[in-house]
C-alpha positions as MATLAB code, in Angstrom:
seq = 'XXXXXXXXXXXXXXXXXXXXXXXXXXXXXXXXXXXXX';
ca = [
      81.979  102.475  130.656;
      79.457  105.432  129.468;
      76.944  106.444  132.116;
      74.541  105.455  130.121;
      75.301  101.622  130.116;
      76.056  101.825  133.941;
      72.271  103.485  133.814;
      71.062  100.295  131.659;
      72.857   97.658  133.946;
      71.464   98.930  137.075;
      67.734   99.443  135.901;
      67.311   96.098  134.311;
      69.516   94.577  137.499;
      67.021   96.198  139.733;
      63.596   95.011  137.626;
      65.332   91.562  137.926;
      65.266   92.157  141.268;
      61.431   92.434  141.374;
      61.031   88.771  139.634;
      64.058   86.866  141.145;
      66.258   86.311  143.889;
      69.263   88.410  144.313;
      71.091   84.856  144.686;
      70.029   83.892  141.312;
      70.464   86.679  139.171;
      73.606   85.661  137.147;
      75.532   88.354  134.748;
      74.851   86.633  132.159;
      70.437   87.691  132.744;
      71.484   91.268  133.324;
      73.239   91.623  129.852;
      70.507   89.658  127.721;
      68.204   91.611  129.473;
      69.713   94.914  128.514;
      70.858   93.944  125.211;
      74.269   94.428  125.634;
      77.697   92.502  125.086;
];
């Protein structure tokens, strides 16, 4: 994985943070968030 999507997946994980539980953040809301596959 290219340090740039690792970079993507952890920023949008951590602004999910900020509007949801860690407990309900799902894979699935990290990778439509970031627009990736």
């Amino acid at each position: 994985m290219a340090k740039f999507t690792k970079k993507a997946i952890m920023d949008c994980f951590l602004n999910m943070l900020k509007r949801k539980n860690i407990d309900r953040v799902t894979v699935t809301d990290i990778c439509e968030e970031c627009g990736i596959n």
